[in-house]
N, C-alpha and C positions, 0 to 999 in steps of 0.2 A: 516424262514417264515417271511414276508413282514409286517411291521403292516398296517393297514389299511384298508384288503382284509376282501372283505363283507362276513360273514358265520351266517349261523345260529344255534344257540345252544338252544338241550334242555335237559328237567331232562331223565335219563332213567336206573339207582335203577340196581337192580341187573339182570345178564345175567349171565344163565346157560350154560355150553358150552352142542352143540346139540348132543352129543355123550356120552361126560366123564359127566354126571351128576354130579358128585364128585367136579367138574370146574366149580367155578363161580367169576365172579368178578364184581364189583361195580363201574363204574367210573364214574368221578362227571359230566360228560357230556357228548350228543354223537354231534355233532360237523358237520355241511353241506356245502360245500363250493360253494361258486357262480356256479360252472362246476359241481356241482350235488354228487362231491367225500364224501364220509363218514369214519366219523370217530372219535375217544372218545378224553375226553379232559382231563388230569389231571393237577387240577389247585394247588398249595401249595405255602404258605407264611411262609418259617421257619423263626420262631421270634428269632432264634439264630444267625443267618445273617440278620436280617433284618437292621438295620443300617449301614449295609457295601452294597460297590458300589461290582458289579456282578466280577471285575478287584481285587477288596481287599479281598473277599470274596473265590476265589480260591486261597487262599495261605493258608487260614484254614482245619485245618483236619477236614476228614471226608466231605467235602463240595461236593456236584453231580456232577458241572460241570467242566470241565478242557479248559484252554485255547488251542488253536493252529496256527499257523501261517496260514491265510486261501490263501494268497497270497499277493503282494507286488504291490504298486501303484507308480509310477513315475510321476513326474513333477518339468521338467526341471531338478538341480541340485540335487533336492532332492530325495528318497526314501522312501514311508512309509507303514511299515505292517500294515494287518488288520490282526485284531484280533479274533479272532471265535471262542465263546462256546459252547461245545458239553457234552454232558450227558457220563458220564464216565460206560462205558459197566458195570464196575464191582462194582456197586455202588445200591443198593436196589432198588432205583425207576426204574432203568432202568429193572430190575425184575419185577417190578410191570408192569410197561409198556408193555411188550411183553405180560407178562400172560395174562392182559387186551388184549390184543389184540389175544390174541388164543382162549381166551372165546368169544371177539365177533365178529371171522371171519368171521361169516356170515354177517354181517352190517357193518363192517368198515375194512377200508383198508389203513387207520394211525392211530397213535396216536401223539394228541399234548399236551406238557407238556409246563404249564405256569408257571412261577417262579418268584414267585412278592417276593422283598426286599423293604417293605411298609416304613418305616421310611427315607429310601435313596433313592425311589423315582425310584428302577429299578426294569426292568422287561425283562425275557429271554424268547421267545415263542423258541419251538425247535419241528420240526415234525420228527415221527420217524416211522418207517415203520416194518415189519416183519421178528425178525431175524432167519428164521431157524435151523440155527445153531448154534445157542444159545438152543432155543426149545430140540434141538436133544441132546445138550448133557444135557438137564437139565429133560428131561422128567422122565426118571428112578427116579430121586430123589423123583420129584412127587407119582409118582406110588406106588414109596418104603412107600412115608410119611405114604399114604392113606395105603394101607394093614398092617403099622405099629403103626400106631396113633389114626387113623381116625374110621376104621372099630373097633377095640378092643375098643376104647373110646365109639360106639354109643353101642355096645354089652353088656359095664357096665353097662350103663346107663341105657338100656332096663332091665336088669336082677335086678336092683335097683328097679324099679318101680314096686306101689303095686299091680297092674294089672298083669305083669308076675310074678311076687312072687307067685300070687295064682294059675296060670297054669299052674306052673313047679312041 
């Protein structure tokens, strides 16, 4: 994504998804582009990179984005690659990203991820779009969580309380 490109951001707190009530996500912004397109913004400043350049900073583990060669520029004698960071598929936010964005499919149809390294002065905007096949194989996990976790955790929780203590 371009910097520069006039959009407008606001707050918009939590979205339930319209089906899976169980589905909600939070993103720190929903995000409008001059062409009227929508969509959320997820903004983060990890303080563990943040004194590293976005170039010094993917050679640390654990780091989200990964370089690639996006293609090669010519002139005259010379050659020079450009360099291209991309959100590494198998890395949490990009997790975060998609879910966010299948809770709010109804309203948006990207997500842009801002990655500020405030002490060194860089910043990576990156838009990402909807990956179904990601979705499809990770849906079961979800489902499994909830009928494993989710439901017996509120179930305690109900049967703890002194209100059903008494109607049981």
């Amino acid at each position: 994504m371009a910097i520069g490109i006039k959009v407008t951001v606001t707050p918009i707190g939590l979205v339930i998804h319209k089906e899976m009530f169980f589905f909600g996500a939070s993103p720190d912004r929903l995000i409008t582009d001059a062409d009227d397109s929508v969509g959320v913004l997820e903004i983060t400043c990890p303080p563990s990179w943040s004194k590293l350049t976005i170039k010094e900073a993917c050679t640390e583990r654990g780091y989200p984005l990964a370089p690639t060669v996006s293609h090669t520029s010519s002139t005259g004698s010379s050659t020079k690659l450009i360099i291209k960071y991309n959100l590494k598929k198998n890395h949490a936010w990009y997790s975060q990203i998609q879910f966010a964005l299948y809770c709010c499919n109804d309203i948006a149809t990207f997500a842009n991820l801002a990655l500020f390294h405030v002490h060194a002065g860089a910043m990576h905007i990156e838009r990402n779009f909807p990956d179904n096949d990601w979705f499809s194989k990770n849906i079961i996990k979800f489902d499994t969580f909830y009928k494993n976790h989710v439901i017996p955790f509120i179930l305690r929780v109900q049967v703890k309380s002194p209100l059903v203590t008494l109607l049981i």
